[in-house]
C-alpha positions in Angstrom: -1.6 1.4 -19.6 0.1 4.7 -19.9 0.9 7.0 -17.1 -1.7 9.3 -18.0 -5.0 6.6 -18.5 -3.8 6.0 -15.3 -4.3 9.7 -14.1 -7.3 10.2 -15.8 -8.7 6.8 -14.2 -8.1 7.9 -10.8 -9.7 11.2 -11.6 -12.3 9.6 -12.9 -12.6 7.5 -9.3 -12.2 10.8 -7.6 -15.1 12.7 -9.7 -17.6 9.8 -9.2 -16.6 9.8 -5.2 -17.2 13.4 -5.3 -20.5 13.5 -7.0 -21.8 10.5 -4.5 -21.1 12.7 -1.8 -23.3 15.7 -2.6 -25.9 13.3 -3.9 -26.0 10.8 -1.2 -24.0 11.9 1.9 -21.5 9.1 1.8 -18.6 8.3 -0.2 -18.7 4.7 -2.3 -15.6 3.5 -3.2 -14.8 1.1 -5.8 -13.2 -1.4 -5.6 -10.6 -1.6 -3.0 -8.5 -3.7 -5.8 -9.0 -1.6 -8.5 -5.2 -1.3 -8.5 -4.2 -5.1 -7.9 -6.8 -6.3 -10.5 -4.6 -4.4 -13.1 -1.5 -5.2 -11.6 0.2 -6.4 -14.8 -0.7 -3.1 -16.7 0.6 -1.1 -13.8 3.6 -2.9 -12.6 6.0 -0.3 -13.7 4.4 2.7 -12.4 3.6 1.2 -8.7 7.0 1.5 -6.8 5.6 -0.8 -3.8 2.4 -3.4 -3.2 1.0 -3.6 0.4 1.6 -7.2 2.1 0.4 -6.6 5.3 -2.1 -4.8 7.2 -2.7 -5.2 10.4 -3.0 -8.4 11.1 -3.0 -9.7 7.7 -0.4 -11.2 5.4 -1.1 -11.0 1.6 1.3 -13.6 0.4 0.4 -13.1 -3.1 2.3 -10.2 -3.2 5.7 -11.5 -2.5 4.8 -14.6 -4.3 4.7 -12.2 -7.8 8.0 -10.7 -6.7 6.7 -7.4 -6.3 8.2 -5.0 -4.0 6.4 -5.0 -0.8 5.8 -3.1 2.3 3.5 -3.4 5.2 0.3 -0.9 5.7 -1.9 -0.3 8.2 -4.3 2.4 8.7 -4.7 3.8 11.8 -7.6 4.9 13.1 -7.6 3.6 17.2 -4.0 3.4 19.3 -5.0 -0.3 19.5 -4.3 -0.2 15.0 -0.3 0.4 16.2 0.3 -3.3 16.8 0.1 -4.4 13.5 2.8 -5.6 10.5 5.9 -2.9 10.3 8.2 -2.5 7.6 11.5 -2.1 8.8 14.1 -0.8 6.3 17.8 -1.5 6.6 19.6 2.0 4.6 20.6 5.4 5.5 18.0 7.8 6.8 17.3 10.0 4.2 14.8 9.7 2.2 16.3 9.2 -1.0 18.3 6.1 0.6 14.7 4.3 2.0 12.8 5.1 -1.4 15.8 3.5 -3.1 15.4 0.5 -1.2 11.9 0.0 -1.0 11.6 0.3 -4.8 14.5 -2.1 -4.9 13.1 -4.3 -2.1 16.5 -4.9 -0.4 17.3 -5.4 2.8 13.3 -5.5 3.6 11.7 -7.0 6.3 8.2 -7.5 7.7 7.8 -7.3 11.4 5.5 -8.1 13.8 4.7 -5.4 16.6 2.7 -6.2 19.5 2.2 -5.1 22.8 5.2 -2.6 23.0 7.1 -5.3 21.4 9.0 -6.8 18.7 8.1 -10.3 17.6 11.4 -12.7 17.6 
């Protein structure tokens, strides 16, 4: 898939969410794996795949080699203990998307109640 049928798709996704909306009043999403289910096609264009959110671990992420990070949405305080990413490189931001796309020094985290797990 080229980086443009990939535009257009999404575009596509975000005209049909749009049109929903003023005809229903809610927003219907696809499928929340539109992405994974053509993982293969978009390999090179993704720079990192969730393995975590929340309390969830994907392990079929790392298990493909992929580089990974861990997501959470946050909607309630409560969402802040969840799976971190925690990123060993300078602070810039250059230096952390080099190693996130690289996936070294990487780790996944566990926060929970104002703390780190060991």
């Amino acid at each position: 898939m080229r980086e443009d049928d990939f535009a257009a798709d999404l575009e596509d996704i975000a005209a049909q969410a749009r049109r929903a909306w003023t005809t229903y009043g809610m927003l219907l999403v696809p499928s929340t794996c539109y992405l994974w289910d053509r993982r293969d096609e978009l390999a090179d264009l993704v720079d990192v795949w969730e393995a975590a959110n929340r309390d969830d671990l994907f392990s079929v992420t790392s298990l493909k080699h992929f580089p990974y990070v861990a997501n959470s949405d946050f909607h309630k305080p409560k969402h802040l203990y969840s799976w971190k990413t925690l990123v060993r490189s300078e602070k810039t931001w250059p230096a952390v998307k080099d190693a996130l796309r690289q996936n070294v020094d990487i780790a996944l985290t566990l926060y929970r109640d104002g703390s780190w797990a060991a």
